[in-house]
C-alpha positions as CSV (number, residue, x, y, z in Angstrom):
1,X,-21.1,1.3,-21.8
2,X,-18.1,3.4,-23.4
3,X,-17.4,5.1,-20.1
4,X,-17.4,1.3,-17.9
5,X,-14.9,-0.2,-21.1
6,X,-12.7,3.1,-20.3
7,X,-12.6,2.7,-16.7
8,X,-12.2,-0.7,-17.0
9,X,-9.4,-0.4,-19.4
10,X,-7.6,2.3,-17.0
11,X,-8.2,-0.3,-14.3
12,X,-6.2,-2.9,-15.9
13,X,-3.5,-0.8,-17.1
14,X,-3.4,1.1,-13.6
15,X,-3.5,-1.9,-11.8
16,X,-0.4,-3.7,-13.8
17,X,1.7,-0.4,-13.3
18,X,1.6,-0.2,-9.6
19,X,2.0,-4.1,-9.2
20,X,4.4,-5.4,-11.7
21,X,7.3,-3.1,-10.4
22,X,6.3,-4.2,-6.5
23,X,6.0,-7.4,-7.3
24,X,9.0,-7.5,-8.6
25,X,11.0,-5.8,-5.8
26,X,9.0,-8.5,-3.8
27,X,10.4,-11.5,-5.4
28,X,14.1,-10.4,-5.8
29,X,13.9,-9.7,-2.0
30,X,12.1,-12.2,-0.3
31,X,12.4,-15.2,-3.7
32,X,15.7,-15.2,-3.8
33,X,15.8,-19.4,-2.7
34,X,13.2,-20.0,-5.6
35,X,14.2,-20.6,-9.0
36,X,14.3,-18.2,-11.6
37,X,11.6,-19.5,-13.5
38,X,9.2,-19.7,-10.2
39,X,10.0,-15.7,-9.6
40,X,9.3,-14.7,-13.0
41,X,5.6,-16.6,-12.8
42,X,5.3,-15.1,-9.4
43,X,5.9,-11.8,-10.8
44,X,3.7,-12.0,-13.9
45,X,1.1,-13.7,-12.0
46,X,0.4,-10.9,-9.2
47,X,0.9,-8.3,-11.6
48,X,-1.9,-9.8,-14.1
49,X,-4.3,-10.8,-11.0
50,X,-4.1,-7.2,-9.9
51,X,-4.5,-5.5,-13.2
52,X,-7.4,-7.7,-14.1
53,X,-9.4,-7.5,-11.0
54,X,-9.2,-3.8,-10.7
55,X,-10.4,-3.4,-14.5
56,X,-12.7,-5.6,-13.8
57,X,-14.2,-3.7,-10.5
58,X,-13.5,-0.1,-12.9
59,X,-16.0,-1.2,-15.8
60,X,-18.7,-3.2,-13.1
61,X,-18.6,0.0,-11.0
62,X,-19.1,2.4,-13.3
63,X,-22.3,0.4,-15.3
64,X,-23.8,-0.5,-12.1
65,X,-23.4,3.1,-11.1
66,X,-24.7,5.1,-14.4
67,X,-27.6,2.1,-14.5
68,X,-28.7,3.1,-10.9
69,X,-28.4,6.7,-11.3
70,X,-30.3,6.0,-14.7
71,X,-33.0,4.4,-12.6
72,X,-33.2,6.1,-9.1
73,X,-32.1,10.1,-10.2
74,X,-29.2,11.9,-9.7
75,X,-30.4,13.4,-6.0
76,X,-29.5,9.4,-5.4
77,X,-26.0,9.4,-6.2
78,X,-24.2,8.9,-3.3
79,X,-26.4,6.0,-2.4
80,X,-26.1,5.0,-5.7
81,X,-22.3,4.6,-6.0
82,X,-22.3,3.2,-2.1
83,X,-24.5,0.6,-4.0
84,X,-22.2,-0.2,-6.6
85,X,-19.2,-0.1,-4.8
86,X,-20.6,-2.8,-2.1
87,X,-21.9,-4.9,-5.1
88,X,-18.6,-4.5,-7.3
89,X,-16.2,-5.1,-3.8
90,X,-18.2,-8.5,-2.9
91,X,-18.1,-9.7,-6.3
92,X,-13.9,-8.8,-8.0
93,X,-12.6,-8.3,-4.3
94,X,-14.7,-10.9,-1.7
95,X,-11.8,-13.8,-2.2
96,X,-9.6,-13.9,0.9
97,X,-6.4,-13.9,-1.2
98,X,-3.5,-12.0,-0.7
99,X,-3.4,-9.4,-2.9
100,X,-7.1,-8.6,-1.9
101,X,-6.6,-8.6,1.5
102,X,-3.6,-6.1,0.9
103,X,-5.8,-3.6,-1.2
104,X,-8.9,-3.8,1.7
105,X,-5.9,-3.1,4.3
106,X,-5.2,-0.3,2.1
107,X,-8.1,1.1,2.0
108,X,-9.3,1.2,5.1
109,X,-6.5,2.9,6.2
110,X,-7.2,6.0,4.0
111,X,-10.9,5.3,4.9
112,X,-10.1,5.6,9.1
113,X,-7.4,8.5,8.3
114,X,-10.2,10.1,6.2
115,X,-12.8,9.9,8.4
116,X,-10.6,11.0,11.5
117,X,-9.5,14.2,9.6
118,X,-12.9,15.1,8.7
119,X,-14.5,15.0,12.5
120,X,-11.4,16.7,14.3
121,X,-12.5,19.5,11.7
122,X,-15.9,19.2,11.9
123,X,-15.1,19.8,15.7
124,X,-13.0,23.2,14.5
125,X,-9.4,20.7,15.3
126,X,-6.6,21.4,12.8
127,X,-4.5,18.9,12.5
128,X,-0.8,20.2,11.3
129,X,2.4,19.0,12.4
130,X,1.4,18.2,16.1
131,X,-1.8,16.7,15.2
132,X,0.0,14.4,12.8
133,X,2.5,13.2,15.3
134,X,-0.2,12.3,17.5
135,X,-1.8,10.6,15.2
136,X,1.7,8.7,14.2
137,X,2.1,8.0,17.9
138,X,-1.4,6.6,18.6
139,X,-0.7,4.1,15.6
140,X,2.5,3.0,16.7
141,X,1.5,2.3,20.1
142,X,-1.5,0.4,18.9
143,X,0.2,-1.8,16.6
144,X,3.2,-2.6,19.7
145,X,0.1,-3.5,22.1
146,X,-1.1,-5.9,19.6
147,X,2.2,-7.7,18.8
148,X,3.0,-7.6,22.5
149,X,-0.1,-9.3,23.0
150,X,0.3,-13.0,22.0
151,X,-2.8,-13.8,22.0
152,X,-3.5,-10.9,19.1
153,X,-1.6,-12.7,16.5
154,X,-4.4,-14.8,15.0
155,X,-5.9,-11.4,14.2
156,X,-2.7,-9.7,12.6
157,X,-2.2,-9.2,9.2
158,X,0.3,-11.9,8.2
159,X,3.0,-10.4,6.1
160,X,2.6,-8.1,9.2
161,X,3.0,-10.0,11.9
162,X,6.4,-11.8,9.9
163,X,7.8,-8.1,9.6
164,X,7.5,-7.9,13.1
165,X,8.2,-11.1,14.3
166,X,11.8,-10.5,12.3
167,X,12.3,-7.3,13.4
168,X,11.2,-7.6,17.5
169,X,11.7,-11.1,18.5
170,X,15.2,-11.8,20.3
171,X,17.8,-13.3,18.2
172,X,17.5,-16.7,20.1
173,X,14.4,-18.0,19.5
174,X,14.8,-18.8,16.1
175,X,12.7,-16.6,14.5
176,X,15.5,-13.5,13.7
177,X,17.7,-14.7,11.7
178,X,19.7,-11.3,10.0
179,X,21.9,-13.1,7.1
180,X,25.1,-11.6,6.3
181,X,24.4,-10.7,2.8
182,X,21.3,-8.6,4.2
183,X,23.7,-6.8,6.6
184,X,26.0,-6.1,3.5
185,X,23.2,-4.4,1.0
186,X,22.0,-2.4,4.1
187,X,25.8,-0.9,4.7
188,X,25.8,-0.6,0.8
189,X,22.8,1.7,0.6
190,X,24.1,3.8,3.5
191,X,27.1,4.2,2.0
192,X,25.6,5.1,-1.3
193,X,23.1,7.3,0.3
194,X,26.0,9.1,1.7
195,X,28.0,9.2,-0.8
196,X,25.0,10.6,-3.2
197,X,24.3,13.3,-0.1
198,X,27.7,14.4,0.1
199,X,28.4,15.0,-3.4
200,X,25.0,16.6,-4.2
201,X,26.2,19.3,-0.9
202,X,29.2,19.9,-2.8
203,X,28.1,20.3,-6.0
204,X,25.6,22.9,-4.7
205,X,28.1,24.6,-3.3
206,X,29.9,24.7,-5.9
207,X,27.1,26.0,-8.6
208,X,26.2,28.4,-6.3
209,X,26.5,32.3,-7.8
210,X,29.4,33.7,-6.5
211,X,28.7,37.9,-5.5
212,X,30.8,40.3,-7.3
213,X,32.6,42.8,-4.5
């Protein structure tokens, strides 16, 4: 029981450090009509939903797990934690909510990348640079072919489908509509980028040992 209170503890507190500062970033960009009030229980809200479900999964995992492996052996371990992980993910994560949704999107992509990476070697393939960029190219055509395809969008992610729907659809269909005060933090970054680029080049240069004749 000390080790599922641990993990459940590292959970909650792992869990409110990864969402509390995107949730944040979230709200200031795409909250900026609500009031202040609104964002800051928007904020708090995700960040406590996320830290308390992934505690909660941490601690349920890991006494289902050592209780199993208690019971069935330790030869049984992999089925054992399959087990627990099916029984702790239908229970804390089986809600179709947003930020649940988002963490099974998650996954699954490390689970595919994973998998993929595992039978190219199995089949002596190295992946490297050029394996990578095919793999980057076969996702990016994919996800094209499916927003292309109207009749895909029932079956897109939402916040996905928005992101694309802003950035792809033409500007007079209502849909894009790029606000000038976007346009202006955009240039701002760029310029700050460069400005940050072009000093940091300069002050290597200048830092660099100079060779006695």
């Amino acid at each position: 029981m000390a080790s599922a209170g641990h993990a459940g503890l590292a959970g909650a507190v792992y869990g409110a450090k990864i969402r509390g500062p995107h949730a944040l970033v979230m709200a200031l960009v795409f909250g900026r009509n609500k009031p202040f009030r609104q964002l800051v229980r928007d904020v708090l809200s995700a960040t406590v939903t996320h830290s308390r479900q992934l505690g909660a999964y941490a601690a349920l995992y890991t006494a289902m797990r050592a209780a199993l492996v208690r019971a069935l052996g330790e030869k049984r371990a992999t089925l054992c934690a399959f087990a627990a992980g099916v029984s702790g993910g239908a229970v804390v994560w089986g809600d179709d909510t947003a930020i649940n949704a988002q963490l099974n999107l998650y996954l699954l992509s490390r689970i595919v990348s994973g998998l993929v990476r595992s039978g190219l070697n199995q089949l002596g393939v190295r992946g490297g640079a050029r394996g990578f960029r095919l793999w980057s190219a076969a996702m990016w055509g994919a996800i094209m072919v499916m927003y292309e395809s109207r009749s895909l969008h029932p079956h897109m992610q939402a916040s996905l489908l928005s992101s694309m729907r802003y950035i792809y659809s033409p500007p007079h269909d209502g849909v894009r509509r790029v606000e000038r005060r976007d346009m202006a933090w955009t240039a701002a970054a760029w310029l700050a980028f460069a400005a940050l680029t072009r000093a940091g080049a300069q002050g290597g240069r200048l830092s660099a040992p100079r060779t006695s004749n």
